[in-house]
C-alpha positions as protocol buffer text, in pm:
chain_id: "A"
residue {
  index: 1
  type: UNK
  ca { x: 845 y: 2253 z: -1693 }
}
residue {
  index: 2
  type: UNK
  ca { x: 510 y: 2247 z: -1524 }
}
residue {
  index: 3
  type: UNK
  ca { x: 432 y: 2414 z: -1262 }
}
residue {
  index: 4
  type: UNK
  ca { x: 300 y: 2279 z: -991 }
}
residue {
  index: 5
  type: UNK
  ca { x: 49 y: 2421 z: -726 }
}
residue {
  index: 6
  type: UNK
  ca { x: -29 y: 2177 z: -523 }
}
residue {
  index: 7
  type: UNK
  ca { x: 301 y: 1933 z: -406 }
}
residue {
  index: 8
  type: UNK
  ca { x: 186 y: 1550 z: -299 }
}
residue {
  index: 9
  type: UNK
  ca { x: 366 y: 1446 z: -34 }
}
residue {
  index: 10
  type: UNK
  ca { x: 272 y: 1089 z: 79 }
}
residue {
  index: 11
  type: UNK
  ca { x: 243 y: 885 z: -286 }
}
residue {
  index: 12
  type: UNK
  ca { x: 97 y: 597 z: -291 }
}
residue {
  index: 13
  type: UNK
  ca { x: 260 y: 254 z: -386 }
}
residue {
  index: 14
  type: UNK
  ca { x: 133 y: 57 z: -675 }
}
residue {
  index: 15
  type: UNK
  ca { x: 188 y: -338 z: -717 }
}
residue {
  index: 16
  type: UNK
  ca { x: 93 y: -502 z: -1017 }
}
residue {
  index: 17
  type: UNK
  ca { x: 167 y: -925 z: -998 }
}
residue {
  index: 18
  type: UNK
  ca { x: 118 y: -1114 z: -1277 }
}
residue {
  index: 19
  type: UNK
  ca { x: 154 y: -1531 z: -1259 }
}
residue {
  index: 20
  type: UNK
  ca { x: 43 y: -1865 z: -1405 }
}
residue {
  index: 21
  type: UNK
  ca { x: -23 y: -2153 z: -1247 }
}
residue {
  index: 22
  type: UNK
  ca { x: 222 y: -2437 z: -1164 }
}
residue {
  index: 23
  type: UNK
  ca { x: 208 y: -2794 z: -1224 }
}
residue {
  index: 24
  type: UNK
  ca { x: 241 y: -2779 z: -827 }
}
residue {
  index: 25
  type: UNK
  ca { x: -100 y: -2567 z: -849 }
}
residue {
  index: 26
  type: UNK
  ca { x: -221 y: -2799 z: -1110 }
}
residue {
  index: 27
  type: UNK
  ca { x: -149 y: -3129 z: -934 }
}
residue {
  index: 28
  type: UNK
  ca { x: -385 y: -3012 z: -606 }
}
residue {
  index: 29
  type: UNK
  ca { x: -724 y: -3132 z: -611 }
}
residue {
  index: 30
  type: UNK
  ca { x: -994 y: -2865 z: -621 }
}
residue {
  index: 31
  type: UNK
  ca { x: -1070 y: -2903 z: -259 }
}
residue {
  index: 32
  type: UNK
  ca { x: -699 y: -2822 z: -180 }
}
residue {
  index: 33
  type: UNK
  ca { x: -696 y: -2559 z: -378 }
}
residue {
  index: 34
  type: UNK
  ca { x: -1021 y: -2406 z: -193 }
}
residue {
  index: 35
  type: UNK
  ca { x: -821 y: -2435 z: 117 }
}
residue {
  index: 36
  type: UNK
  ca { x: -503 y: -2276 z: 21 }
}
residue {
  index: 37
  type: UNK
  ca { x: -723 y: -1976 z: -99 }
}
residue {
  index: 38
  type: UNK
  ca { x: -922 y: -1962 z: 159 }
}
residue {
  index: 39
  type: UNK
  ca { x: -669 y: -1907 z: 438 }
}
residue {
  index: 40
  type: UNK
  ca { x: -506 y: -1681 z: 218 }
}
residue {
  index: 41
  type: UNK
  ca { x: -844 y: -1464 z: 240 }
}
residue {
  index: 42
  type: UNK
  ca { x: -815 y: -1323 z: 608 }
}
residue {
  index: 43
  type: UNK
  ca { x: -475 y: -1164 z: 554 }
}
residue {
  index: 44
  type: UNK
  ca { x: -579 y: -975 z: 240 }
}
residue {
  index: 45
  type: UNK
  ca { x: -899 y: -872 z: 462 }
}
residue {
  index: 46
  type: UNK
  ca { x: -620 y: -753 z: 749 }
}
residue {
  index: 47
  type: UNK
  ca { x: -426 y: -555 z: 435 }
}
residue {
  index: 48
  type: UNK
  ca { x: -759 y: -380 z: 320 }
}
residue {
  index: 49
  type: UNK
  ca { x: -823 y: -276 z: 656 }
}
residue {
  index: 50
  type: UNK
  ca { x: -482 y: -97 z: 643 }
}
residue {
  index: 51
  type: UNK
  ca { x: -590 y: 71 z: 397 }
}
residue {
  index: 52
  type: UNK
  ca { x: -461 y: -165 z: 65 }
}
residue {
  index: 53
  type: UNK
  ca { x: -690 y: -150 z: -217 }
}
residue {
  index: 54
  type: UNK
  ca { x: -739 y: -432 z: -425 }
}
residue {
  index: 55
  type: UNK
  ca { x: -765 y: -236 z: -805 }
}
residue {
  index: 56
  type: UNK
  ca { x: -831 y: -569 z: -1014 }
}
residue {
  index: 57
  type: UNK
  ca { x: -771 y: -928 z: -1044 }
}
residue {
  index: 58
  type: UNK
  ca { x: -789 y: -1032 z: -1387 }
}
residue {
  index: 59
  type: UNK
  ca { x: -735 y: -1273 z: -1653 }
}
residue {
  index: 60
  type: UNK
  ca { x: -442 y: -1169 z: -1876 }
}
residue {
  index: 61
  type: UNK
  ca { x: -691 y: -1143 z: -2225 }
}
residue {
  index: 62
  type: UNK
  ca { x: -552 y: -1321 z: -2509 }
}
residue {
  index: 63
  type: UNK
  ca { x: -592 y: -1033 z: -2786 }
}
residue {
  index: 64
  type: UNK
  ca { x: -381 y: -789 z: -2558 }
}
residue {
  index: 65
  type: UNK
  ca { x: -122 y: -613 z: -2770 }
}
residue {
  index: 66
  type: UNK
  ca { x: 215 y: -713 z: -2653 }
}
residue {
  index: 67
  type: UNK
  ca { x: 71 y: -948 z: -2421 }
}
residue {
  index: 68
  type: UNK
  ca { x: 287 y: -1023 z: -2161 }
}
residue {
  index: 69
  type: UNK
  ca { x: 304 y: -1433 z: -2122 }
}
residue {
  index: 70
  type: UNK
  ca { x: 118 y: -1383 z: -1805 }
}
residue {
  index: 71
  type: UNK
  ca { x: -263 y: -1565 z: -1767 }
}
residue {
  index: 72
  type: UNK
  ca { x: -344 y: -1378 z: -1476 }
}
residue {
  index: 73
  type: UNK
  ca { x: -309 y: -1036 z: -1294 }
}
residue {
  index: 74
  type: UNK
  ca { x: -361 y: -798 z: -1026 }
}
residue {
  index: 75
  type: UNK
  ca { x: -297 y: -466 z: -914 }
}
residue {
  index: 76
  type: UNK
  ca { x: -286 y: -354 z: -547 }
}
residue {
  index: 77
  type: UNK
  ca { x: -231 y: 23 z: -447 }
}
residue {
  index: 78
  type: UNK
  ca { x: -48 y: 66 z: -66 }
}
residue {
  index: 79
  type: UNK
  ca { x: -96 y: 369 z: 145 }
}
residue {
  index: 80
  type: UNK
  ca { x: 294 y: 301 z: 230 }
}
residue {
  index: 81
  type: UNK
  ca { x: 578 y: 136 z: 118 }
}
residue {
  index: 82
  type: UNK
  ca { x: 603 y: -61 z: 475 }
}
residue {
  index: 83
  type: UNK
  ca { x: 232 y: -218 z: 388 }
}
residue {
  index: 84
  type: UNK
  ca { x: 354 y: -285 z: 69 }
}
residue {
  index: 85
  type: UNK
  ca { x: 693 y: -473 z: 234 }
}
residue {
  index: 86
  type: UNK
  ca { x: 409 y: -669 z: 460 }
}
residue {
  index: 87
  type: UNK
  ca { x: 192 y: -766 z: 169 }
}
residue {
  index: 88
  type: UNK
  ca { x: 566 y: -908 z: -32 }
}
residue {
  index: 89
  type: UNK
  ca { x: 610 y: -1129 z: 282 }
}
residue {
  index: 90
  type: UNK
  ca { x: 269 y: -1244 z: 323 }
}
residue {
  index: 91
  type: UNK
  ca { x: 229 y: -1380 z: -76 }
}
residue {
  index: 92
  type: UNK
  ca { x: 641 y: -1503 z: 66 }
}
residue {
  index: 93
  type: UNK
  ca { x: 542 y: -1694 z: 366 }
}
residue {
  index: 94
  type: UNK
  ca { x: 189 y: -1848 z: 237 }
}
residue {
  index: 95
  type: UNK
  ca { x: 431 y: -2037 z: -48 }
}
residue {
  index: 96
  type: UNK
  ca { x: 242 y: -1850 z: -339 }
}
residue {
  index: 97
  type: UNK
  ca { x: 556 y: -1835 z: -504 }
}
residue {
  index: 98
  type: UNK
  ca { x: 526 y: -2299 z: -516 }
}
residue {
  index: 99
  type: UNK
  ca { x: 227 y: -2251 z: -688 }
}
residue {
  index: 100
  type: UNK
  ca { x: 246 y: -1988 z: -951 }
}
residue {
  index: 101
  type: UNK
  ca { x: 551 y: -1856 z: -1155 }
}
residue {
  index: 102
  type: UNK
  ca { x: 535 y: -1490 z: -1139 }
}
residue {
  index: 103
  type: UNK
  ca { x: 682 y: -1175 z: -1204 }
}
residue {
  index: 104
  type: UNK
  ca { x: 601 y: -772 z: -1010 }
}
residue {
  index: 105
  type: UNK
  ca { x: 642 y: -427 z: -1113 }
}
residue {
  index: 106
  type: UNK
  ca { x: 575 y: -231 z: -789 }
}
residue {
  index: 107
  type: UNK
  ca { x: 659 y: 188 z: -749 }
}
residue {
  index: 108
  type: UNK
  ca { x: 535 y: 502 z: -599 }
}
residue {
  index: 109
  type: UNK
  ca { x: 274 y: 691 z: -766 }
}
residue {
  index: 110
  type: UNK
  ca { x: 400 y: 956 z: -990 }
}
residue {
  index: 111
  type: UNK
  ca { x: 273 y: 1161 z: -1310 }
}
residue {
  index: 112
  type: UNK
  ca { x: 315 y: 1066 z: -1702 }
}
residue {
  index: 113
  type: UNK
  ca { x: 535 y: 1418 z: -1688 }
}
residue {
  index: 114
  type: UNK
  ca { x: 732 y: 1291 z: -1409 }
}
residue {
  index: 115
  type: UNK
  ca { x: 847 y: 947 z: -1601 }
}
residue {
  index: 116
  type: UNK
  ca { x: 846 y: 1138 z: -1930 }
}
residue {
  index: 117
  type: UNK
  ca { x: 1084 y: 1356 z: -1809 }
}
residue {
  index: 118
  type: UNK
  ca { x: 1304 y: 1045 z: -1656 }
}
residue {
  index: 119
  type: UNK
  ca { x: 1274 y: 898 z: -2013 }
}
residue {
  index: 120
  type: UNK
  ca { x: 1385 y: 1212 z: -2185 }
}
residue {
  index: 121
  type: UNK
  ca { x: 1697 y: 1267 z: -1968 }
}
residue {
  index: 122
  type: UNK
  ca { x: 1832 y: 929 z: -1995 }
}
residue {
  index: 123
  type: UNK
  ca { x: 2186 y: 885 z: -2083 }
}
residue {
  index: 124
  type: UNK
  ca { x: 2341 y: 634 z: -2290 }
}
């Protein structure tokens, strides 16, 4: 067991999304695609100014090891898990979900001792 001097007490919540696009994406001309980003843009701006930070949005690189069958991802950190719920909503209501097939891991920050130790105790 390690011992721990100083105890974190408000963790941070990480989201990692990773999608490809739809035939639904596919099928909209450029220009409508432009628009759908676009007024996607100010709610991510109102997120950031809650203090959400955008880590990376990235293409899924074809010689990854165990690639996931993902082209694209992201990963978002969240001050709190009630941003987080707002940011779930917002990709909800702005019919992201139409365009892209995609799959989330989301949790609280925590220490490779912490899910190590999680790992070890499993029972069977």
């Amino acid at each position: 067991m390690r011992f721990q001097r100083f105890k974190q007490i408000n963790k941070m919540i990480y989201f990692v999304e990773m999608w490809n696009a739809r035939q639904e994406w596919l099928a909209l001309s450029e220009e409508e695609r432009a628009n759908y980003m676009n007024q996607i843009g100010p709610h991510i701006q109102g997120l950031i100014e809650k203090g959400v930070k955008v880590l990376t949005w990235s293409d899924n690189a074809p010689n990854t090891s165990k690639r996931a069958d993902f082209d694209y991802f992201a990963i978002w950190s969240f001050p709190d898990q009630a941003t987080a719920d707002e940011f779930q909503q917002l990709v909800e209501n702005a019919g992201w979900y139409q365009y892209f097939d995609q799959v989330n891991a989301g949790g609280k920050e925590d220490t490779a001792d912490g899910v190590i130790g999680r790992l070890i105790g499993l029972q069977a």
